[in-house]
N, C-alpha and C positions, 0 to 999 in steps of 0.2 A: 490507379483509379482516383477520381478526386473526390471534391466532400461532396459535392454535388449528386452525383450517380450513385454514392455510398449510400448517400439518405433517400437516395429513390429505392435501393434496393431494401434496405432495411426498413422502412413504408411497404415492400410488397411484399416482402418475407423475412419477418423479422427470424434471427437468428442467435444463436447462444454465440453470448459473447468470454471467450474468459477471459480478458483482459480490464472488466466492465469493475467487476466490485473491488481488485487489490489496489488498482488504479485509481478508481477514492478512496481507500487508504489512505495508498500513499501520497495522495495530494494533501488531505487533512492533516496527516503525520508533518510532511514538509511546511506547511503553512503555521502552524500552529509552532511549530521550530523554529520558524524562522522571526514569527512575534516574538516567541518568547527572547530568544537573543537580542532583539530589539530592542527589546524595553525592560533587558537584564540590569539592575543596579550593578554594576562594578564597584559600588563598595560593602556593598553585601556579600561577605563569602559561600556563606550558603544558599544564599541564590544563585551565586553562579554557580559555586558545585552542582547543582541541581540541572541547573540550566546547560551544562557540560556533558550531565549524564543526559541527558534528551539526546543531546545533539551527535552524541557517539550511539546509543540506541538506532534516532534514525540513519546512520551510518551504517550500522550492522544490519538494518533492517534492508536498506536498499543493497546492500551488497548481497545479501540472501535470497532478493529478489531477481537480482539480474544473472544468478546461477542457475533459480529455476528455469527462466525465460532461456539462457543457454542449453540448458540440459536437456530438458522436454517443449519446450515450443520451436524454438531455433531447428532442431532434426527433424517435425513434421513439416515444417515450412518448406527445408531441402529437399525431401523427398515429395514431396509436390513441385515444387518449383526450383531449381538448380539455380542455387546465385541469391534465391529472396529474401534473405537472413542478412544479405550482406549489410547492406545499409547501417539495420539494428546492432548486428556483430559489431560494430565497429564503434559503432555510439558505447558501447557497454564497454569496449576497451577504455576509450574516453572517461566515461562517469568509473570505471575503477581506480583509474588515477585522480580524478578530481578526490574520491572518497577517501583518498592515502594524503589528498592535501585537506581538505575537512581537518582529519584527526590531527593532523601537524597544526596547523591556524589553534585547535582548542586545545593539543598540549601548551602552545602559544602561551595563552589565556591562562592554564594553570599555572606555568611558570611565574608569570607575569606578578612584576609587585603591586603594590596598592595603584605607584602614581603612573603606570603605565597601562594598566589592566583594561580603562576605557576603551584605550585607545585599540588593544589585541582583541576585545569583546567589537570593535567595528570594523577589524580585518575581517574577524571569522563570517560577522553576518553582511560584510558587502560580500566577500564569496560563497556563502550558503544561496546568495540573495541570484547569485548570476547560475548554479548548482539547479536551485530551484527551476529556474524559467530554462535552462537547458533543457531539463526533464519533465518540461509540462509540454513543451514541444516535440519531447520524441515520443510521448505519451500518445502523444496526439497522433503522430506517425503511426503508430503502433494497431492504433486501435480504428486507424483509415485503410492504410496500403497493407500492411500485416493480416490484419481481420478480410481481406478484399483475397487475400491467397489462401487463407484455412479456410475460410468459406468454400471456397471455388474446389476446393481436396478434398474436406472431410463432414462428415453430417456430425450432429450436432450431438450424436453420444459419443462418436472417437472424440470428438472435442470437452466431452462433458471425462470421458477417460482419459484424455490428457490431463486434466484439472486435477482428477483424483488421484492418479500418479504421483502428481507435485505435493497436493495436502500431505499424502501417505510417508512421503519423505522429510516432511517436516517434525521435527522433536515439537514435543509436547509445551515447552518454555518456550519456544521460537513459536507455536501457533497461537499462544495464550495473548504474547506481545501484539502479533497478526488482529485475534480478533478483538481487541482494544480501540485498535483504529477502524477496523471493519465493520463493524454492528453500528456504531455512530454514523457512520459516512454512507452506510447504506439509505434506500428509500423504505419508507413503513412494508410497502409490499412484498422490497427484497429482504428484507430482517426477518419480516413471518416466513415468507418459504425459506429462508437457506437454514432459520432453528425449525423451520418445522420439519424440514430435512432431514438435517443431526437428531431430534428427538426421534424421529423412525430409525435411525441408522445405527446412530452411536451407543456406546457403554449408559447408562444415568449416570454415573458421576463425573463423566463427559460434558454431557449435557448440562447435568447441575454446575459445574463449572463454568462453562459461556452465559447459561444465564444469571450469573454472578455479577459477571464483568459488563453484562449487560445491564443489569441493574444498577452499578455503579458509574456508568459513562454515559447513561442514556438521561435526557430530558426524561421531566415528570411525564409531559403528554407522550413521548415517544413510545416509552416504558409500558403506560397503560394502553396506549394502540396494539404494544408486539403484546401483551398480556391477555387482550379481547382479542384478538386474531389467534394464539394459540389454548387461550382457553385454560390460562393459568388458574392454580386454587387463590381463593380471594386472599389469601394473606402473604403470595407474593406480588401481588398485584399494588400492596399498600405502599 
């Protein structure tokens, strides 16, 4: 299906997307990784240390993504459509070995002494840089011809129970990292429903946890937007 008839469809009936919020994630996660590498002083060691531990972060972070997208989206796709997966399959083999060369370029970078270090800090982010625009492209795939076969299979609670399958299998430190990048990248609207969500669903000190992280990663105005939408007590709203 192309973009064309996607977005006719999605104008006549829009549809639950799950590929919609981890997918600004992890675009912000990889953007923001990919500055930082940038404009890493190589002769600051703790800057890079810093900047090393991001970039192995977002390394573990995409690899844990592209297990879930195997494990539970990749099998609903097959069993709709025999073959659909392939494409994605395939890419995911790809971005697993890119991810085993990431980690080697930034051991690189560790190793590396003072007068060479520039030079392994501009390996790592010319291949982060090529990493990146891989995966904004199969993103894109993903969430056109991918999203074009669960539609067409599944209504939008098996798809909402796929989603929670995936969340359920996530450790608690693996979802904390998640919604770091998730609540920022989200829009106002999608930040109020997905906590107003967890605050119906989850444990409170669940909850009191995301809106922690929330409050530490969100813009002033963002903060008090999700604050008046959920109808926080005025004194975390400050």
């Amino acid at each position: 299906m192309n973009d064309r008839n996607l977005s006719r469809q999605q104008a006549a009936a829009p549809r639950y997307d799950i590929y919609a919020i981890i997918h600004k994630a992890l675009r912000a996660f990889m953007c923001d990784t990919l500055v930082s590498v940038g404009n890493a002083d190589a002769d600051d060691a703790k800057e890079v240390a810093a900047v090393l531990a991001q970039v192995r972060e977002l390394a573990a972070f995409c690899a844990s993504h592209l297990k879930h997208e195997n494990d539970f989206v990749h099998p609903a796709m097959e069993a709709a459509q025999p073959g659909a997966a392939a494409q994605t399959a395939g890419d995911h083999l790809h971005h697993e070995w890119a991810l085993r060369q990431v980690g080697t370029l930034a051991d690189a970078v560790d190793a590396a002494s003072t007068e060479v270090r520039a030079a392994a800090l501009g390996q790592l982010y010319r291949y982060l840089a090529v990493f990146v625009a891989e995966n904004f492209t199969h993103m894109n795939i993903e969430e056109t011809d991918n999203n074009a076969v669960l539609w067409a299979a599944c209504s939008d609670e098996e798809l909402m129970g796929i989603e929670h399958a995936i969340v359920a299998s996530i450790p608690p430190d693996e979802m904390a990292a998640s919604m770091r990048w998730m609540i920022p990248a989200m829009t106002a609207n999608e930040r109020a429903a997905a906590l107003g969500g967890m605050r119906a669903g989850a444990p409170a000190p669940v909850f009191d946890a995301v809106l922690g992280i929330a409050h530490t990663y969100l813009s002033e105005r963002d903060w008090n937007k999700l604050a008046l939408a959920l109808a926080l007590p005025e004194r975390l709203a400050a």
